[in-house]
DSSP file (Angstrom, degrees, kcal/mol; ACC not computed):
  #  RESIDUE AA STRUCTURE BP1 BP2  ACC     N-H-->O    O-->H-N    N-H-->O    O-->H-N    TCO  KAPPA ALPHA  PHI   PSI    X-CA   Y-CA   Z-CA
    1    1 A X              0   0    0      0, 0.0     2,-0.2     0, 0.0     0, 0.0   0.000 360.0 360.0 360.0 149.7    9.9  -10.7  -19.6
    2    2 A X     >  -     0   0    0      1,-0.1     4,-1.6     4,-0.0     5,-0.3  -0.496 360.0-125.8 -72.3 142.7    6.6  -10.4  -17.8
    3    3 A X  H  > S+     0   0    0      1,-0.2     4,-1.6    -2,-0.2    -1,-0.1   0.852 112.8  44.3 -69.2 -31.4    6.0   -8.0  -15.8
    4    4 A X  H  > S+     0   0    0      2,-0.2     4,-2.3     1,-0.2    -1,-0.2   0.833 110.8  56.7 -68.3 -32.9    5.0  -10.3  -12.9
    5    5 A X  H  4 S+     0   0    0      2,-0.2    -2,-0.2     1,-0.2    -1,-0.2   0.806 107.1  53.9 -39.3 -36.8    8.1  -12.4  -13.8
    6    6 A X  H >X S+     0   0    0     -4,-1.6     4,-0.8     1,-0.2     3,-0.8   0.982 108.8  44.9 -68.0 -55.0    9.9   -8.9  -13.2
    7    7 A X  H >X>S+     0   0    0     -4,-1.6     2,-3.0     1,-0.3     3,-2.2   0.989 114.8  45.3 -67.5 -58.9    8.6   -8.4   -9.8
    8    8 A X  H 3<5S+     0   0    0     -4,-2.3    -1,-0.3     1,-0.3    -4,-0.0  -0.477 108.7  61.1 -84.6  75.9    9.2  -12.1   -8.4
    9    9 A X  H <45S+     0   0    0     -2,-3.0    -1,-0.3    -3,-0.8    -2,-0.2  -0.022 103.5  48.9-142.1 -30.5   12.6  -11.6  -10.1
   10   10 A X  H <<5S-     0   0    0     -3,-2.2    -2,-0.2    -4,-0.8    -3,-0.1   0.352 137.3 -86.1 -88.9 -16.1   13.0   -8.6   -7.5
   11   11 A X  T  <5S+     0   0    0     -4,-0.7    -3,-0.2     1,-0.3     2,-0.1   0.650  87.7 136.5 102.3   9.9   12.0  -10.8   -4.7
   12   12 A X      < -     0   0    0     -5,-1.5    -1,-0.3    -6,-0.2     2,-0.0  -0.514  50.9-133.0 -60.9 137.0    8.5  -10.4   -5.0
   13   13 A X     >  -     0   0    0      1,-0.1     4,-0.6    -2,-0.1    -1,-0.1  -0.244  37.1-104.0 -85.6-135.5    6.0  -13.9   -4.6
   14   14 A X  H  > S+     0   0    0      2,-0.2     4,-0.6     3,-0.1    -1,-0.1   0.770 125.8  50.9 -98.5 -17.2    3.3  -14.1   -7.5
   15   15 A X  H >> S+     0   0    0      2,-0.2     4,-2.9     1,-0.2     3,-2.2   0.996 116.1  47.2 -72.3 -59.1    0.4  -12.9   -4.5
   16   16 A X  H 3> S+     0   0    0      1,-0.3     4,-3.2     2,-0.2     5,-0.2   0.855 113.9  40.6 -23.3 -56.6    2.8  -10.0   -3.8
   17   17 A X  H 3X S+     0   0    0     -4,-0.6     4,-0.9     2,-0.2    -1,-0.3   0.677 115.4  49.9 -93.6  -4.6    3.4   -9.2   -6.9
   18   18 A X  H << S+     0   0    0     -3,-2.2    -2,-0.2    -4,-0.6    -1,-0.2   0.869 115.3  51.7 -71.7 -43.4   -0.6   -9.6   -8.1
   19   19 A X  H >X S+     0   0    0     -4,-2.9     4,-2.3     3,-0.2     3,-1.3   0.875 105.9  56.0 -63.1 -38.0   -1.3   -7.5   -5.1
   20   20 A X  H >X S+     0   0    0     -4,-3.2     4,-1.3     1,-0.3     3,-0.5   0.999 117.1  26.0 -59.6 -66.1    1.1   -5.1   -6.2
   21   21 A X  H 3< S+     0   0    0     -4,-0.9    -1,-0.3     1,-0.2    -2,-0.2   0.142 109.3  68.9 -96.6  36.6    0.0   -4.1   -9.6
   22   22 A X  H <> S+     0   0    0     -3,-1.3     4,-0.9     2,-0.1    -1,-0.2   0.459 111.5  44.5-103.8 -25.8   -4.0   -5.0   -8.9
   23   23 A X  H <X S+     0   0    0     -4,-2.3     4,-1.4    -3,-0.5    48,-0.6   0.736 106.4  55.8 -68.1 -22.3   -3.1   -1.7   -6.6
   24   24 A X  H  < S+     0   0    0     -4,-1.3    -3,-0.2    46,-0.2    -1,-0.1   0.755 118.6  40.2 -68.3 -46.3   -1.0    0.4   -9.6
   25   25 A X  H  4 S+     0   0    0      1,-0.2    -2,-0.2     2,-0.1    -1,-0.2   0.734 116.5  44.1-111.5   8.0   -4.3   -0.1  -11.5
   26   26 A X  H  < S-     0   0    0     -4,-0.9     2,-0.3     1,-0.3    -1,-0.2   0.742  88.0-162.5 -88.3 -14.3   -6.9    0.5   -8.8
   27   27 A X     <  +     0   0    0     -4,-1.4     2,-0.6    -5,-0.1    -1,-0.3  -0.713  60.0   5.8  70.4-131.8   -5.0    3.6   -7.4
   28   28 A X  S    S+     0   0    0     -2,-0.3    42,-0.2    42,-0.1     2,-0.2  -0.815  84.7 167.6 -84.2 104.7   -6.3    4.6   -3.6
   29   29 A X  B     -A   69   0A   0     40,-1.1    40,-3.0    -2,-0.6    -2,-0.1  -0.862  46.3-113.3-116.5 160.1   -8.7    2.0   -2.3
   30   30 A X        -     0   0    0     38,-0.3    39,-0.4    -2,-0.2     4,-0.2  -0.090  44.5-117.5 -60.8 174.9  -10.6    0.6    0.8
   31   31 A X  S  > S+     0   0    0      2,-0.1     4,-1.4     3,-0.1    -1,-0.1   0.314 110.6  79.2 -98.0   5.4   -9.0   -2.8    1.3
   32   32 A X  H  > S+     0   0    0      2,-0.2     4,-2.4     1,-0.2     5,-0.2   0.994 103.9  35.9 -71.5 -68.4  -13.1   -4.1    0.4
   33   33 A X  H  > S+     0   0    0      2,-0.2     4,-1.6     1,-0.2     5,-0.2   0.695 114.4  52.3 -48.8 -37.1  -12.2   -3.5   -3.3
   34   34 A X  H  > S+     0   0    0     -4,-0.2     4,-3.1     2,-0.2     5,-0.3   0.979 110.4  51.3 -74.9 -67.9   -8.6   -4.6   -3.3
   35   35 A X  H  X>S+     0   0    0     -4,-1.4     4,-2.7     2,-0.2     5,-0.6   0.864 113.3  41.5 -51.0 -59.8   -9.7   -7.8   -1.8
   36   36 A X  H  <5S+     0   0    0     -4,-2.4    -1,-0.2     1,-0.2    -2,-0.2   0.793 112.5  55.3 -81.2 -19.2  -12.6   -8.6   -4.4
   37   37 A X  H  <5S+     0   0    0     -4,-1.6    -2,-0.2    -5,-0.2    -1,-0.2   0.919 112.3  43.8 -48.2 -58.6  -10.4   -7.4   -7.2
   38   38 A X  H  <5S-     0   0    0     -4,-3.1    -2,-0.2    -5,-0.2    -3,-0.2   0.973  96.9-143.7 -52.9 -49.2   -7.7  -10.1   -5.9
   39   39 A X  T  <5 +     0   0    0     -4,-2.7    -3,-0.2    -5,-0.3     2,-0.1   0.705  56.8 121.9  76.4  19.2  -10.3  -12.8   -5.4
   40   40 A X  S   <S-     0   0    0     -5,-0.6    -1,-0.2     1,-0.3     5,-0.1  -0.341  72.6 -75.2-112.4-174.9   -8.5  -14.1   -2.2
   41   41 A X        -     0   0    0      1,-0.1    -1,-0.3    -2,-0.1     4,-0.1  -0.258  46.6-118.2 -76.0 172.7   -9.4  -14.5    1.5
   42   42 A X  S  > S+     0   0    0      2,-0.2     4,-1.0     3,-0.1    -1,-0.1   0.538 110.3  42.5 -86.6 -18.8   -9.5  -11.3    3.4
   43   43 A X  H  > S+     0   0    0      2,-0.2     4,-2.7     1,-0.2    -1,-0.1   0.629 107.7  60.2 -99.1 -32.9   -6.7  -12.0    5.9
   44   44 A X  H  > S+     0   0    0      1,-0.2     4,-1.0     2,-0.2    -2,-0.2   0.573 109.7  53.2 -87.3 -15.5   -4.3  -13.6    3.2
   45   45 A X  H  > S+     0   0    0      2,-0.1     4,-3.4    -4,-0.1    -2,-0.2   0.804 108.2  37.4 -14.7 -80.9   -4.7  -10.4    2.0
   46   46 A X  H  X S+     0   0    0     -4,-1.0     4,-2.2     2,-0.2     5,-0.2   0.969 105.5  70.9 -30.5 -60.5   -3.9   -7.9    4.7
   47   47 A X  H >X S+     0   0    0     -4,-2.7     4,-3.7     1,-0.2     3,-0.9   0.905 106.0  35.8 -36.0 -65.1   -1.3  -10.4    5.5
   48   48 A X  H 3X S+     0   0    0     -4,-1.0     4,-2.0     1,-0.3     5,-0.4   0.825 112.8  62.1 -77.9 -11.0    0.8   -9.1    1.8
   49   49 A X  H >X S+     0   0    0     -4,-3.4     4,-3.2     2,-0.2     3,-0.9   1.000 101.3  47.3 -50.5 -53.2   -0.5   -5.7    2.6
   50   50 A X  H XX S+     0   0    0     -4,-2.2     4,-2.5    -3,-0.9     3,-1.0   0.999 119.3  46.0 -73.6 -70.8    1.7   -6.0    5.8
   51   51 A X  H 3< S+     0   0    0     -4,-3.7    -1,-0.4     1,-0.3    -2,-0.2   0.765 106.5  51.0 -51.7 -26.7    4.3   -7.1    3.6
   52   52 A X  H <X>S+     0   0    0     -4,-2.0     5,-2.1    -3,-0.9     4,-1.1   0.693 107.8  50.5 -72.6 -38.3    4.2   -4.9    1.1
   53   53 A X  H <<5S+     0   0    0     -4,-3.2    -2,-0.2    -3,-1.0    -3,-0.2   0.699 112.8  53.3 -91.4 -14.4    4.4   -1.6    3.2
   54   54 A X  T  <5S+     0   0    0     -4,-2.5    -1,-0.2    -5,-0.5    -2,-0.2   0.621 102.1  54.9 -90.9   4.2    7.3   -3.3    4.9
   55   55 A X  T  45S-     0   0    0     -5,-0.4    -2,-0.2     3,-0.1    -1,-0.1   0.829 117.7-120.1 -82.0 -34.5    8.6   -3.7    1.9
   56   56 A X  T  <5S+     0   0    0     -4,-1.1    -3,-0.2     2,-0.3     3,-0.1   0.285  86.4 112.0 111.1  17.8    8.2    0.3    1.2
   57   57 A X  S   <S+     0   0    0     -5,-2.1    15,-1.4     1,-0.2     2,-0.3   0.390  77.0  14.7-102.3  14.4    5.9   -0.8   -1.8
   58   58 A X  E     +B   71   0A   0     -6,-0.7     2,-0.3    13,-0.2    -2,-0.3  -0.776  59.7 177.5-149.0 133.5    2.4    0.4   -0.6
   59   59 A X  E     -B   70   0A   0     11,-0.5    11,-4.3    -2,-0.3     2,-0.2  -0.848  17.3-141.3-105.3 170.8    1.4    2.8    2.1
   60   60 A X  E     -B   69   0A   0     -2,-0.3     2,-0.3     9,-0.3     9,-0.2  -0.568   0.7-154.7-116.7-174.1   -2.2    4.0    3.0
   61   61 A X  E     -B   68   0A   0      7,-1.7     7,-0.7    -2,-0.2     2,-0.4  -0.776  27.0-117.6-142.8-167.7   -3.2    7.3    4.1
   62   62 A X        -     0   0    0      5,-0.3     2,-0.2    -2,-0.3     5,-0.2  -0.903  25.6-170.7-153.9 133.6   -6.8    7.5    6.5
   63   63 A X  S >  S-     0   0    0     -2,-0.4     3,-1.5     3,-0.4    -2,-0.0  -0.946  72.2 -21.2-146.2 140.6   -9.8    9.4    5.4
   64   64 A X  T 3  S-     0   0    0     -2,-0.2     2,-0.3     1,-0.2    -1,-0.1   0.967 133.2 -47.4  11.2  90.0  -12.6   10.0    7.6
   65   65 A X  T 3  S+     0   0    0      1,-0.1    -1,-0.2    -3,-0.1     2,-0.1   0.107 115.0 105.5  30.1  12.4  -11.2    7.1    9.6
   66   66 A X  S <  S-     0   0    0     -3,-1.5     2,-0.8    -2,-0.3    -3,-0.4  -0.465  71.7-109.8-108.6-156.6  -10.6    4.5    7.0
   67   67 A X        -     0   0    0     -5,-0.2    -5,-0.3    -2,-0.1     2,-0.2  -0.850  19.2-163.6-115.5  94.5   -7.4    3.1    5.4
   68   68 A X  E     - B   0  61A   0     -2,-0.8    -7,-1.7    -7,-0.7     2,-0.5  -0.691  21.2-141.4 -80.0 133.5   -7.1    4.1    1.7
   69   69 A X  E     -AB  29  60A   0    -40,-3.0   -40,-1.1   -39,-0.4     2,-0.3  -0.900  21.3-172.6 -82.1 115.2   -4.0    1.1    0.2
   70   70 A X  E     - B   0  59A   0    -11,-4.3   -11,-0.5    -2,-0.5     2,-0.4  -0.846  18.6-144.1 -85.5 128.9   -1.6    3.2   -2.3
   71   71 A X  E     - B   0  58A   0    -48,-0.6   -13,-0.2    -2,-0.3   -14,-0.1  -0.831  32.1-121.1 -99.8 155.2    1.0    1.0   -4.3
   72   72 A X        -     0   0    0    -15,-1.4     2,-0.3    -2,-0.4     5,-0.1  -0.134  44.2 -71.4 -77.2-174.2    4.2    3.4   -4.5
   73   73 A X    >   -     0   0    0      1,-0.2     3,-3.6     2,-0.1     4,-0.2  -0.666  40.5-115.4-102.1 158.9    5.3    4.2   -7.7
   74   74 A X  G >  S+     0   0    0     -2,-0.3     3,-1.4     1,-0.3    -1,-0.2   0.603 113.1  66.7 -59.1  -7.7    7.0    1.7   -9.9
   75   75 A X  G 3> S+     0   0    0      1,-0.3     4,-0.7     2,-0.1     3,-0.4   0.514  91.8  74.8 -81.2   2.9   10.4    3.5  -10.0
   76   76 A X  G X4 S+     0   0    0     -3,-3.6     3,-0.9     1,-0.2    -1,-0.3   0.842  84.7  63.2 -72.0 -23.0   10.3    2.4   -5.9
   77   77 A X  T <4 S+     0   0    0     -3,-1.4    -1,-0.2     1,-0.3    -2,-0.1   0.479  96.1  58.4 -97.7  -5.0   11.0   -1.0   -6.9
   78   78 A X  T 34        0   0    0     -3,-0.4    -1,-0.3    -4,-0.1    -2,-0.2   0.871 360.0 360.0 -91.7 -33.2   14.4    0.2   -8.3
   79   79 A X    <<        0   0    0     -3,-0.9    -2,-0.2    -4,-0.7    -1,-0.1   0.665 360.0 360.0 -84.7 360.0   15.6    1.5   -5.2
C-alpha cells in the first residue's frame, strides 16, 4: 500500500495527505515554501493547514513574528 493510500485510509483526503508529507520532507517552514512546493492556491492551502492542526497532525511555532508549519511525527497518526 501507498503511503498516500495509507493516510486517506486513516481519514486523510489526497490534498491532506500531500500536504502532510510535502511537510515530513520540508521540515519547519514559512507557509511561502509549503505553498510553492504543493503547487496549489494559497488559501486552499491554509484552509488543510487549519485542518491538519485540528487534526493534531501539524503545528507551527513563531519566530521573530512568523509561523514556522511542522508536520508531527508519523507515529501521531497512530494515535
Amino acid at each position: 500500500m501507498e503511503v498516500n493510500q495509507f493516510l486517506e485510509s486513516l481519514g486523510l483526503s489526497k490534498n491532506e495527505a500531500k500536504t502532510y508529507l510535502t511537510l515530513l520532507k520540508l521540515g519547519s517552514v514559512p507557509a511561502g515554501p509549503l505553498i510553492k512546493g504543493l503547487g496549489m492556491h494559497r488559501a486552499a492551502v491554509y484552509n488543510l493547514l487549519d485542518i491538519l492542526i485540528n487534526k493534531g497532525l501539524v503545528h507551527y511555532v513563531i519566530q521573530a513574528n512568523r509561523k514556522y508549519f511542522e508536520a508531527q511525527k508519523p507515529e501521531r497518526l497512530f494515535e
